[in-house]
C-alpha positions in Angstrom: 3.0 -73.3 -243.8 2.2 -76.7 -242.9 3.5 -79.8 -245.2 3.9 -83.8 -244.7 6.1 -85.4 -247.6 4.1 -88.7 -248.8 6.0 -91.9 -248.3 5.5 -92.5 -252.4 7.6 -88.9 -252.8 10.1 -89.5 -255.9 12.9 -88.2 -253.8 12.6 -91.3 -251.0 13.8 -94.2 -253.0 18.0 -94.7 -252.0 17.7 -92.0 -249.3 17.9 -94.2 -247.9 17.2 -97.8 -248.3 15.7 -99.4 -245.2 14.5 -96.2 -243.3 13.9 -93.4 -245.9 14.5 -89.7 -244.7 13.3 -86.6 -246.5 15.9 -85.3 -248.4 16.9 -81.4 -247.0 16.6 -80.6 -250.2 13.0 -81.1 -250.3 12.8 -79.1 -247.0 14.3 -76.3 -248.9 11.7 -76.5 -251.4 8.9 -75.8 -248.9 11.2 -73.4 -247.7 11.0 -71.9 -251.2 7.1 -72.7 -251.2 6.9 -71.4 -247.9 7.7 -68.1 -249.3 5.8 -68.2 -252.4 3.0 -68.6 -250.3 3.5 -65.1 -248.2 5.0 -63.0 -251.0 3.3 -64.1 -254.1 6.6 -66.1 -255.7 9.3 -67.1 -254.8 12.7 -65.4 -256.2 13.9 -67.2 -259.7 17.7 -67.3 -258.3 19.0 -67.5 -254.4 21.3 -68.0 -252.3 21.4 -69.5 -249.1 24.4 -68.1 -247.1 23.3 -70.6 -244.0 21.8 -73.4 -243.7 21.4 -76.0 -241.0 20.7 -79.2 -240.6 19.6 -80.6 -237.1 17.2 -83.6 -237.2 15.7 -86.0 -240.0 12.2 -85.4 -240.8 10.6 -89.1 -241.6 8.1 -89.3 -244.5 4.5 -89.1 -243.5 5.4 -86.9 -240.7 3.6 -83.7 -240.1 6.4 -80.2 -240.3 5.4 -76.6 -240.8 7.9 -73.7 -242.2 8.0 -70.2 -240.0 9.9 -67.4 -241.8 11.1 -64.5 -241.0 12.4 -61.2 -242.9 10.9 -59.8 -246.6 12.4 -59.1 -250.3 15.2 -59.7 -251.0 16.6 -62.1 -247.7 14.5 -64.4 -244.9 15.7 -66.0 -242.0 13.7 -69.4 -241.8 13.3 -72.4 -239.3 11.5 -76.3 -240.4 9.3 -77.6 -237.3 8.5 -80.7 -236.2 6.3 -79.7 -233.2 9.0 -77.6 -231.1 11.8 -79.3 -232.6 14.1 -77.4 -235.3 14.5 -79.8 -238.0 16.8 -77.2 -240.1 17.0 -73.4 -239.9 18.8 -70.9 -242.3 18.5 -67.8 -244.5 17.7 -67.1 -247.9 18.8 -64.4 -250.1 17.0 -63.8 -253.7 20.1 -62.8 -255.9 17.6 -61.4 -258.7 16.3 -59.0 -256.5 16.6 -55.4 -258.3 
């Protein structure tokens, strides 16, 4: 799945002043999204045993999320081009 966060995203202002980054938190949304979009939804509750950080991504800048796995845990990467941006799993914890 392909995304670009808008420079007028909510979560830019403060994050920071002077040379906004996306938040990883919003990467974990399309993470989320990301998954939503393959499986139908996303899980209502997960956890995410690893998660890592390794570049910014700047707003207005083109990333895509590959995943890998199915219900109830996927291993995921964020990609700028070749570059890992942030990798990690996630686990649905409402998964019966």
């Amino acid at each position: 799945m392909h995304f670009t966060v808008p420079a007028d995203h909510p979560s830019l202002p403060g994050h920071f002043p002077g040379r906004p980054l996306v938040p990883g938190v919003v990467l974990l949304d399309r993470v989320l999204d990301a998954i939503a979009a393959v499986h139908g939804a996303a899980p209502d509750a997960v956890a995410l045993p690893r998660v890592k950080f390794m570049q910014p991504l700047l707003p207005g800048e083109s990333a895509r999320v590959e995943l890998d796995g199915a219900t109830p845990r996927w291993r995921f990467k964020v990609l700028r081009g070749d570059a890992v941006l942030a990798s990690g799993e996630v686990v649905a914890t409402d998964a019966p």
